[in-house]
N, C-alpha and C positions, 0 to 999 in steps of 0.2 A: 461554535457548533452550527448556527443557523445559520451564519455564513457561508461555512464549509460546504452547507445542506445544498441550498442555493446556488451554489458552485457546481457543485453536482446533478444537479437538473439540469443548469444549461448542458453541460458536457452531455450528458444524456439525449438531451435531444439533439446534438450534432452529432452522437455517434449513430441514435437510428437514422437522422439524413443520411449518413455517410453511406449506412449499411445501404438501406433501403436504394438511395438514388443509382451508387456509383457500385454496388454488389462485393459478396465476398470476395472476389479476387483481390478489389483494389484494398480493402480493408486486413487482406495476406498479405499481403504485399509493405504496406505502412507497418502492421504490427511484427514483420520478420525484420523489416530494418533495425526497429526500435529492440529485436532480438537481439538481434549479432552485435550491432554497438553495445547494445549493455552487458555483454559478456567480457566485454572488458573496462567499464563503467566505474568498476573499482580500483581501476588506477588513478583514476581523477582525485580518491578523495583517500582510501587507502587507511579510513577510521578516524583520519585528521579531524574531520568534521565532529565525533563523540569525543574526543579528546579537547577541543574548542569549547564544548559544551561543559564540559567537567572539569576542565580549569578554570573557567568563566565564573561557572555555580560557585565552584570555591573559594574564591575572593580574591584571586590571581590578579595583578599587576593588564588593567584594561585593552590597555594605548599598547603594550608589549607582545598582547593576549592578541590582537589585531594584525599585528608586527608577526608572530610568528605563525599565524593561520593563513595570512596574505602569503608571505613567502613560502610554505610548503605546498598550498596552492596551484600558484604559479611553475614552481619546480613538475609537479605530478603531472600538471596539464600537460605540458610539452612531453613530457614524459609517455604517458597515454596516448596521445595523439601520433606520435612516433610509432608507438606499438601495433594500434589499430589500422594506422596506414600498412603496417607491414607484414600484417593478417594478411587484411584483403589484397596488396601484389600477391601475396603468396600462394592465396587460393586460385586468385583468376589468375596467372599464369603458370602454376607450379599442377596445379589440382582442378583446372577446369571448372572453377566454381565459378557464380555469376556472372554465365554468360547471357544473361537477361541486361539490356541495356535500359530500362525501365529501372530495374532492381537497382543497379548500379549509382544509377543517378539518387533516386531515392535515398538509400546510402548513406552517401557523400551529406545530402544536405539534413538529414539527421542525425550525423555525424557533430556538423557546424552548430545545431541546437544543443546537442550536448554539451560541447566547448563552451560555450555562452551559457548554460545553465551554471556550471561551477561559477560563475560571478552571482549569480544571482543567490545561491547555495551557500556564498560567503556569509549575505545579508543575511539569507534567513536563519543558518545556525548561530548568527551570531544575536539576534533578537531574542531565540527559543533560552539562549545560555544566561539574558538577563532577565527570563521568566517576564520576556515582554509579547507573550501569545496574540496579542490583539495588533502588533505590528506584523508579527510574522503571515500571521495569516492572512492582514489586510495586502500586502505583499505577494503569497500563494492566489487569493482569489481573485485579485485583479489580472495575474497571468493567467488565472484558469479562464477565468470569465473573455478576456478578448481573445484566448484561444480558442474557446466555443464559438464566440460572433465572427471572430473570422472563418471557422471552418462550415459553418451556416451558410457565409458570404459565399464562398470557396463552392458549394453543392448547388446554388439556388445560380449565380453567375455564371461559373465557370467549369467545373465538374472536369477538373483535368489536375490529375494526380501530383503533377511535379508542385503546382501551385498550393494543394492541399498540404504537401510535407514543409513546404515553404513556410507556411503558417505556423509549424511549433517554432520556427529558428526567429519571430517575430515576437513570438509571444514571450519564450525566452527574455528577448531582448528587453519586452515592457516589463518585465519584472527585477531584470536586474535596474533599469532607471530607477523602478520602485522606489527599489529597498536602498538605493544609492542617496535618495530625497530624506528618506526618512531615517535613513542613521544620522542623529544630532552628532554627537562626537566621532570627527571622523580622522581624528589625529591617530595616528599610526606611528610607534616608535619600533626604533630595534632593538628585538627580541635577544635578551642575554644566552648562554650557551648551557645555562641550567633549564631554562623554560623550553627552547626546541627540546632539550631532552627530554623534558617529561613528557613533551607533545609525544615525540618519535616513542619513547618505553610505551604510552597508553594507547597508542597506536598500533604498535606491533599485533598484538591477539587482535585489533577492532578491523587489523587490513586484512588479518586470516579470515572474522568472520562476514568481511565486506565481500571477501571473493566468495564466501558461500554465499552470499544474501542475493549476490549477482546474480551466481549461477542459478540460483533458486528461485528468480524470480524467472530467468529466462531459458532457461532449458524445457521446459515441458514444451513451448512453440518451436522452437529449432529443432527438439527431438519430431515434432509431428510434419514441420516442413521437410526433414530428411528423409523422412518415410511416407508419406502421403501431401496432398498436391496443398498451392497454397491455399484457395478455398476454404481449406477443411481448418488453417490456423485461423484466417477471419470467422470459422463458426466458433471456434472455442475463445477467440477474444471475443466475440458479443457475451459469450455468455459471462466470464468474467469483470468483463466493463461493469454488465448488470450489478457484483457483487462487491464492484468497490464502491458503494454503496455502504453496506456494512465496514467491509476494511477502512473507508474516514473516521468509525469511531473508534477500530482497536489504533489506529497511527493517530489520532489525534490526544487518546488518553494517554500514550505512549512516549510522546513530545510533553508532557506534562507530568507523569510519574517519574520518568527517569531524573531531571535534575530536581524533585522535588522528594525523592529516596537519596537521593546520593546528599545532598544536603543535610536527612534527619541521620544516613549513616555516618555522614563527617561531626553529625551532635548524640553520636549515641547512642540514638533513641529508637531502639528495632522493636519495644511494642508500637509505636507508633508507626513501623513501616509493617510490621504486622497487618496495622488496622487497615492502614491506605492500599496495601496490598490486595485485602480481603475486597474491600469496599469497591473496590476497580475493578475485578474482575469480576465479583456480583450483579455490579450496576450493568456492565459489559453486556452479560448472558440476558438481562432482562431486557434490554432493549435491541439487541443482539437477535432473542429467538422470534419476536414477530416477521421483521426482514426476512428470516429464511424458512417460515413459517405459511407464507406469502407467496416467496419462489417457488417451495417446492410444489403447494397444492394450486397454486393458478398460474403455473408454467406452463400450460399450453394457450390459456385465451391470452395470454400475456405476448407469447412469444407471436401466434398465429396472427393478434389484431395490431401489432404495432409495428413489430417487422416485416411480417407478411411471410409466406411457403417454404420460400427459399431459404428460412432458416431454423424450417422444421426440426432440425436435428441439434438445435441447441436445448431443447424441454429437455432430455435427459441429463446432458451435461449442468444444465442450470441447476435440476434437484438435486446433483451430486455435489456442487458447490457451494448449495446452499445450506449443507450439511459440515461442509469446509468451512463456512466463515464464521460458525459458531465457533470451532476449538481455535481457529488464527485471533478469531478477536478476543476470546478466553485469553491465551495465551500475550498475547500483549502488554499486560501489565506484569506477569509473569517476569519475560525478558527485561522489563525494567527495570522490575527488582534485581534480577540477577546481578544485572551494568552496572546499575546505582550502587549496591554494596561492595561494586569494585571485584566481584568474582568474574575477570574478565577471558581467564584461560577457562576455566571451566564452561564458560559459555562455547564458548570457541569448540570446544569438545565436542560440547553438546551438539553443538549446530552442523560440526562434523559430520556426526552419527546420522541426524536427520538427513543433511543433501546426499548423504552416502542412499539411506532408504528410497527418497524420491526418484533418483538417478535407477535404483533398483526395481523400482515399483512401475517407473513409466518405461524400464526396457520390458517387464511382463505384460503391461496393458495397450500401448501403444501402437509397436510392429506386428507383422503377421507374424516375422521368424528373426531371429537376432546369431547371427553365426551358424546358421542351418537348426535350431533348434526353433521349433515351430512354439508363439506364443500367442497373445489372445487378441492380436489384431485387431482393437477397441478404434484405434486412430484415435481425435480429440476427445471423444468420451474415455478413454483410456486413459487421459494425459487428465482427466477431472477425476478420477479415480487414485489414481498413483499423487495426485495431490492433498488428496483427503487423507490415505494411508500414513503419509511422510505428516502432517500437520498432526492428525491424531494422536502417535505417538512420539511429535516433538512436545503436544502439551505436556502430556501424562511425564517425561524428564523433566520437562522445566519444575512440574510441581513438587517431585522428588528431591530434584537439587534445591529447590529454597526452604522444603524440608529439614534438608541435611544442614544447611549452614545456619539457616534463623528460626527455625519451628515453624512454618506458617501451618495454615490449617490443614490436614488432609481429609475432611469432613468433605460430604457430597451436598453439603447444603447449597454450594452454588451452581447447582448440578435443575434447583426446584422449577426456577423460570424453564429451561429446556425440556425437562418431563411434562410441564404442562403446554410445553406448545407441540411436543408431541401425541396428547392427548386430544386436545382442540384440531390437531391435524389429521389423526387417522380419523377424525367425526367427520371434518371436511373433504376430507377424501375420497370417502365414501361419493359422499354430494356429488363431487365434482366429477365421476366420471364420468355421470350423462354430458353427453354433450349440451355444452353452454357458451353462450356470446357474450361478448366484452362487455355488453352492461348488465347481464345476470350477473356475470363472475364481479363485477360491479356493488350490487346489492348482496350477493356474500361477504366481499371484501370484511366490509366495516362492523357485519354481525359476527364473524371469525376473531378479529383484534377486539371488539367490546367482550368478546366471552375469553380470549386470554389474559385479559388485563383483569378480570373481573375474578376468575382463579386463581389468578397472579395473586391477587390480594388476601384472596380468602386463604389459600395456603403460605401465606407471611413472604412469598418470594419479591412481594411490591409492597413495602410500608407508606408511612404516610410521608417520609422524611423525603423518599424518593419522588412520590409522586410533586412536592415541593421543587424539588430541585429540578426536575426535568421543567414543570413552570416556568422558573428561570432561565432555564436554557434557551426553550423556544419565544422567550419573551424579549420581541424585539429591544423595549426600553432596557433592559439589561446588558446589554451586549452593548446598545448604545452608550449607557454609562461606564460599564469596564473601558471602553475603548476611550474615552472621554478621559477616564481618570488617570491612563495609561498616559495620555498623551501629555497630561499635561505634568506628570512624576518627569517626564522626559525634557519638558518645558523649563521645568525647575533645577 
């Protein structure tokens, strides 16, 4: 987790260079490429990658396990790459599309980091599968980390866009070496014609909800670059970057609950995925509500002293998202559960109904009019709004459905951390509307978090077990020694 943290800083301070030096356009521009490729992003992997995961967990035949991940792989890529090349003839010559030759280039070589990421995507599902987190991620944050110093280098030397998108097809590249170093066993056999099967059967539902996960990450920017200029996609990717932030803890519990449910569900034991259940999503909200507790009441000295004017118009979208990353990270451990117990069509379902709403919700908030019927013309605040609606009501399903199949709780106890950081927030809020400078809102900060952690407590939403374990977390010599003892289970 302190890793991850740390990962996420630097990236952080490359993306306000990015903003600040090179402005929203070019920052539309990078995040529409990184659009359109990943709306078809799911051919690359197509659920392979959860079903790697879940055969792995289960005690599947290693060397075979390798054997049939590598070859479906390789199949999907070319596969993909075929596909996505034959988008783009289609648009720019059939439909007039990209005829920006900026765009174009851009493109192409986000394109090529994609390609090159499914190598490195081998590694790392295959680390996550033998519950080896402290490779996977050492793996994740050395590609983060020299993609942040390079894109530093990139704004301070050179501030010329092609060279910028260059940078993820590099960083890319250092992570798949990574993770190529650090797999000790790298014997690779072939895969029998019963083990593809069960890849391709647990695949099937995971490729239906990989095309939604797709489209769900990437349709609210493609929806706002269709209708409004690219500018306005670099204001709502700053605001977002801000909050993946928060989203490293629901994907990082998430890479962690899932084969570690599927595991107690292959032994039986659904009080005990009950409890891990509970305990994930509790722990979630708790550290979860300061984050967005933070964005919503000190999003204007935040947005005004760090990016500067010009991205005056991300304060709104930021508090609407920061209302969003409470139920996304909620809901994270949720979906684990779901995966882990092997209710894999039902998810599928589910996640149907949600991109259906998103899709629904960003054609009312986003356009001014949508087939001559005049709508609310939000533009990127639109596109934070119809995300919050869709995520909302994808939690409240998820919690139903693992209702329905294991009993979990439907108690609002884990509901106590967020009421109290709504509490501590409408007090702040108050405050905050006088105008104030980055080092008042500065000396608020830290009296805001010491009085929700301090309610946290007194209303039981932060025990003592927790404040323990978060200890751990942020304590470097821990992390040192997992990694330590990791390496050397791998030695052995």
């Amino acid at each position: 987790m302190v890793t991850q943290f740390v990962t996420k800083i630097f990236a952080f301070v490359a993306s306000v260079l990015v903003a600040r030096v090179m402005g929203p356009t070019v920052v539309g521009i990078i995040a529409f490429a990184y659009a359109f490729v990943g709306l078809f992003e799911f051919l690359f992997d197509m659920g392979t990658g959860t079903a790697h995961i879940k055969r792995i967990s289960e005690g599947r035949d290693y060397s075979k396990c390798l054997g049939a991940y590598a070859l479906l792989k390789a199949l999907l890529s070319f596969l993909a790459l075929g596909v996505v090349l034959a988008a783009y003839t289609f648009i720019y010559q059939y439909r007039e599309g990209f005829q920006d030759q900026v765009q174009r280039t851009v493109i192409f070589i986000i394109l090529g980091s994609v390609v090159v990421d499914q190598v490195f995507m081998f590694y790392f599902n295959t680390f996550k599968a033998q519950l080896k987190f402290g490779k996977s991620q050492i793996i994740k944050s050395v590609k983060d980390i020299a993609d942040a110093l390079l894109v530093i280098a990139v704004v301070i030397f050179w501030r010329n866009i092609y060279v910028l998108a260059a940078v993820y097809l590099v960083s890319e590249s250092i992570g798949a070496v990574m993770g190529f170093v650090l797999l000790k066993n790298k014997r690779i056999r072939k895969p029998d014609a019963s083990l593809l099967k069960s890849y391709v059967k647990f695949s099937i539902p995971m490729f239906a909800i990989t095309v939604g996960w797709t489209v769900y990450q990437n349709i609210d920017k493609v929806m706002i670059r269709s209708f409004w200029p690219a500018a306005d996609v670099g204001i709502y990717h700053v605001g977002y970057r801000i909050c993946a932030f928060a989203l490293l803890l629901g994907t990082s519990l998430n890479a962690i609950l899932f084969p570690t449910v599927s595991k107690l569900h292959g032994e039986g034991k659904l009080d005990s995925i009950r409890e891990v259940l509970y305990k994930g999503e509790r722990f979630t909200a708790l550290l979860i509500t300061p984050f967005a507790l933070v964005c919503a009441v000190f999003a204007q000295p935040i947005i005004l002293n760090i990016w500067g004017e010009a991205y005056l118009p991300v304060i709104p979208i930021l508090r609407v998202l920061a209302i969003f990353t409470v139920f996304a990270c909620m809901g994270y451990p949720l979906s684990a559960g779901i995966m882990g117990i092997g209710r894999i069509w039902a998810y599928f379902w589910l996640f149907a109904i949600n991109l259906l709403l998103l899709i629904s919700s960003n054609l009312i908030f986003i356009p001014e009019s949508v087939f001559g019927i005049k709508t609310l013309g939000l533009g990127a605040l639109g596109a934070a709004w119809g995300t919050l609606v869709a995520i909302f009501f994808g939690y409240i399903l998820r919690k139903f459905l693992l209702h329905r199949y294991i009993r979990i709780d439907l108690s609002c106890r884990v509901f106590t951390a967020p009421l109290v950081g709504c509490l501590i927030g409408g007090a702040f809020w108050l405050v905050n509307r006088l105008e104030i400078s980055l080092m008042e809102s500065l000396y608020l900060l830290p009296i805001a978090l010491a009085a929700y952690f301090t309610l946290a407590f007194l209303f039981r939403a932060m025990t003592g077990e927790d404040i323990r374990l978060i200890i751990r977390i942020l304590k470097p010599s821990s992390t040192k020694k997992y990694l330590t003892d990791e390496f050397q289970r791998s030695a052995d």
